[in-house]
C-alpha positions as CSV (number, residue, x, y, z in Angstrom):
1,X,-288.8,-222.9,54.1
2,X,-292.5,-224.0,54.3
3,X,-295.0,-226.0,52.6
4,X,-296.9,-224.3,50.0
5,X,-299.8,-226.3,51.3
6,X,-299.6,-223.8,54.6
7,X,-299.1,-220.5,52.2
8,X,-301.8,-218.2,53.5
9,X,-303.0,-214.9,51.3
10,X,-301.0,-211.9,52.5
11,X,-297.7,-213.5,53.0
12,X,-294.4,-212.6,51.3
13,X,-292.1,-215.6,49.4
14,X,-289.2,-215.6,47.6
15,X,-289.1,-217.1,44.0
16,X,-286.3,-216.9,41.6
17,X,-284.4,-214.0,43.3
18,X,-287.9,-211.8,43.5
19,X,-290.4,-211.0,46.0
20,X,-293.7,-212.1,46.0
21,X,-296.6,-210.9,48.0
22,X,-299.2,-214.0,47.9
23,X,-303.0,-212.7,47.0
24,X,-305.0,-215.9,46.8
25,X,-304.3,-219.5,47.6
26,X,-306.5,-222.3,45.4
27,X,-305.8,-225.7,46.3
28,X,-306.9,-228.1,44.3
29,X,-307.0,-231.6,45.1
30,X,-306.4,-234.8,43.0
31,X,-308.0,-237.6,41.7
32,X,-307.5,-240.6,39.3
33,X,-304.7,-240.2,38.0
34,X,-304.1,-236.8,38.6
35,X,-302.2,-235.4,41.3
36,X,-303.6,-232.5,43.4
37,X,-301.9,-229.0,43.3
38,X,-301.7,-225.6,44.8
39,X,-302.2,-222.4,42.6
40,X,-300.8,-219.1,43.9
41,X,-302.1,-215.7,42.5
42,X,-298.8,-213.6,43.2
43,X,-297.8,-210.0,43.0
44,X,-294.3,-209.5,42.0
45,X,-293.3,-206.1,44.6
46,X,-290.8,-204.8,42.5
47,X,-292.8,-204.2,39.4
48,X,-296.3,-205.0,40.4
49,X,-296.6,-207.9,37.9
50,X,-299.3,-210.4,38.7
51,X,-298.6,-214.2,37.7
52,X,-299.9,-217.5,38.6
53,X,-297.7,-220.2,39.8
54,X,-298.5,-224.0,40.1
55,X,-296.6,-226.0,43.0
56,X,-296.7,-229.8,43.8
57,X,-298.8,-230.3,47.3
58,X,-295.1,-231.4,48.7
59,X,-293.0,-228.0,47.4
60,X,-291.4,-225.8,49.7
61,X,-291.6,-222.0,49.2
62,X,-289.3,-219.4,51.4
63,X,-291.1,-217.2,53.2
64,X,-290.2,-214.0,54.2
65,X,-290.8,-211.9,57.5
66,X,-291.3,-208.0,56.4
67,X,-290.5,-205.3,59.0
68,X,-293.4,-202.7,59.0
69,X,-293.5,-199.4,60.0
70,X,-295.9,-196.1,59.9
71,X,-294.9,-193.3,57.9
72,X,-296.1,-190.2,55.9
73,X,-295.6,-189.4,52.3
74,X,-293.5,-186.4,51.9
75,X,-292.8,-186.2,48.2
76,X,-291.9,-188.0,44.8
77,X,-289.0,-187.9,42.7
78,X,-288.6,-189.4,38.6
79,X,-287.6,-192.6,40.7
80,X,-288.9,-192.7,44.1
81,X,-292.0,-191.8,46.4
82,X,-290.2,-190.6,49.5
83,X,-292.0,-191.8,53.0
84,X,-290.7,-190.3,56.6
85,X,-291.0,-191.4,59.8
86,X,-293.0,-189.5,62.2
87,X,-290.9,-190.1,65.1
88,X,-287.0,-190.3,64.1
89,X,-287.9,-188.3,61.1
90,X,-285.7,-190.9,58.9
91,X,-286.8,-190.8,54.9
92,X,-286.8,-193.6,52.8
93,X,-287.2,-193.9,49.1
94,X,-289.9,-196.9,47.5
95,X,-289.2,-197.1,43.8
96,X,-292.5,-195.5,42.2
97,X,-292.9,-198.4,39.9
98,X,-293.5,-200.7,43.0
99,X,-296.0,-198.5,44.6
100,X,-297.6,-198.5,41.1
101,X,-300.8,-196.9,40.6
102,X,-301.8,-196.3,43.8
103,X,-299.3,-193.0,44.0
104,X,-302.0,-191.1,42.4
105,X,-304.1,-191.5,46.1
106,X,-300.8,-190.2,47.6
107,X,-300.9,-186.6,49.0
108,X,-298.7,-185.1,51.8
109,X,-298.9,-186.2,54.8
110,X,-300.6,-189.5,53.8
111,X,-300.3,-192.4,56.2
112,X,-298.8,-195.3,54.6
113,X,-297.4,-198.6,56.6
114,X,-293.7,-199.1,54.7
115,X,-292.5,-203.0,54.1
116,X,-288.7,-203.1,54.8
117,X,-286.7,-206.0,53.7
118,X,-283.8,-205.4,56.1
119,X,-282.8,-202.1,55.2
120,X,-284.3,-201.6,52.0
121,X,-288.0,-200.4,51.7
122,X,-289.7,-202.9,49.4
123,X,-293.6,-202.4,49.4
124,X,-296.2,-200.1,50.9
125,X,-299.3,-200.7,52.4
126,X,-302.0,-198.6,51.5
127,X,-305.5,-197.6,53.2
128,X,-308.4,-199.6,51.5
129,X,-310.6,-196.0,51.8
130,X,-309.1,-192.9,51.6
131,X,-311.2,-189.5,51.8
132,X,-311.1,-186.8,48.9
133,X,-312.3,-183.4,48.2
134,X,-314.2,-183.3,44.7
135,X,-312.5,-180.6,42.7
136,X,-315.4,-180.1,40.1
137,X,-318.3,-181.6,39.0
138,X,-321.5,-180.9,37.0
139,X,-324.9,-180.1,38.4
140,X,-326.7,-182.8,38.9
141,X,-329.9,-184.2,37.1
142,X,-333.0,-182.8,38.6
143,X,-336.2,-185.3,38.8
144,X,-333.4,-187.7,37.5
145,X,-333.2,-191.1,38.9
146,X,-331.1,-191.7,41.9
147,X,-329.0,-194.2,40.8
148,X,-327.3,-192.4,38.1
149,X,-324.0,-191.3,37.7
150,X,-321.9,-188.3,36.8
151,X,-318.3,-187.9,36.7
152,X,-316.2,-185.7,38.9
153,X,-312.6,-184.8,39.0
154,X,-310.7,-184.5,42.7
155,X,-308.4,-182.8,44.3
156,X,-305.2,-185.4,43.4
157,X,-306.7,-185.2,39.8
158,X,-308.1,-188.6,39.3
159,X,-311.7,-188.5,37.8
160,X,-314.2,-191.2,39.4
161,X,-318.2,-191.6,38.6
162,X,-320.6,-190.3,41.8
163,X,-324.0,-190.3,42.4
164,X,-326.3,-187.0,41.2
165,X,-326.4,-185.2,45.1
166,X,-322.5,-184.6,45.4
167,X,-321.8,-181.4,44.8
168,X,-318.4,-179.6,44.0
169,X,-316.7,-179.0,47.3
170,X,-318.0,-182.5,48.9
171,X,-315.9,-185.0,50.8
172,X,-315.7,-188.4,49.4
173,X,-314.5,-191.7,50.6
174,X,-312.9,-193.6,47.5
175,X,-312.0,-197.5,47.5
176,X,-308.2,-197.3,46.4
177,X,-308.2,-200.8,44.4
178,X,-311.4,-199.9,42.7
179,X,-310.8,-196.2,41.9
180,X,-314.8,-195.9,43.0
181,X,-317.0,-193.6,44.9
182,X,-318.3,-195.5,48.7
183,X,-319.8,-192.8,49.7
184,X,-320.0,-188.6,51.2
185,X,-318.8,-188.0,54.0
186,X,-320.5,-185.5,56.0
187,X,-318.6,-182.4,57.5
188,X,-320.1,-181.1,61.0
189,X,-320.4,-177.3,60.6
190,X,-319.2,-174.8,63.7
């Protein structure tokens, strides 16, 4: 058990039979007559929920240790996105709704780290930046300004707004939480 006044963004808890994974801490302190409190912004792992929770400055939370380890998606199911592990070549299933909408960025091979609750896989972790062909896109706006967008669709299917100069065929790096264009990567030619 620990004091919610020591609960730091990033860790896992335990509330009424559900994991949490803890995405901001506000503490908010008291005066007069009222008494301060701590808000936690929370992320339910099973079903990706968000909530906010208010605690008393002297509640105790349980917090939870996650095992983590490296592996690469394989393939999905109706159910489950499948995950191996490079080494003992073990599979493990994470229900799909968990991974949530993130399992559009997934393509084979993909490096995740896997959150394992004792046996059971609970959560992934997923790269902030991932890199992406661009399937198709238009041709962009001569004499246009530079700081306008067009949309393009990649290679996993998702369709994201880049600037005028990338081209169909271009590598881009893509901010998984945001669904947005950072920028083109630039492939050395042999």
């Amino acid at each position: 058990m620990l004091l919610v006044t020591e609960a730091k963004e990033g860790m896992t808890i335990k509330l009424d039979d559900r994991l949490y994974r803890i995405l901001e801490v506000v503490r908010h302190t008291g005066s007069g007559q009222m008494h301060g409190f701590v808000e936690l912004k929370l992320k339910d792992l099973k079903f990706g929920h968000l909530s906010d929770r208010r605690f008393k400055q002297a509640d105790r939370v349980d917090a939870l240790e996650l095992a983590k380890r490296q592996m690469e998606f394989i393939y999905a199911d109706q159910e489950h996105c499948y995950f191996m592990d490079p080494v003992t070549f073990e599979q493990i299933g994470v229900l799909r709704q968990s991974v949530g909408k993130i399992e559009k960025m997934l393509k084979e091979g993909t490096k995740v780290t896997v959150e394992l609750l004792g046996e059971e896989a609970i959560s992934i972790q997923f790269p902030k930046v991932v890199e992406l062909a661009v399937a198709s896109t238009g041709p962009g706006i001569r004499d246009g300004q530079d700081n306008t967008m067009k949309p393009a669709t990649l290679e996993n299917g998702i369709e994201i707004l880049v600037p005028q100069f990338v081209e169909t065929g271009d590598h881009v790096r893509v901010d998984t939480e945001k669904m947005k264009y950072i920028d083109r990567i630039t492939l050395k030619r042999v």
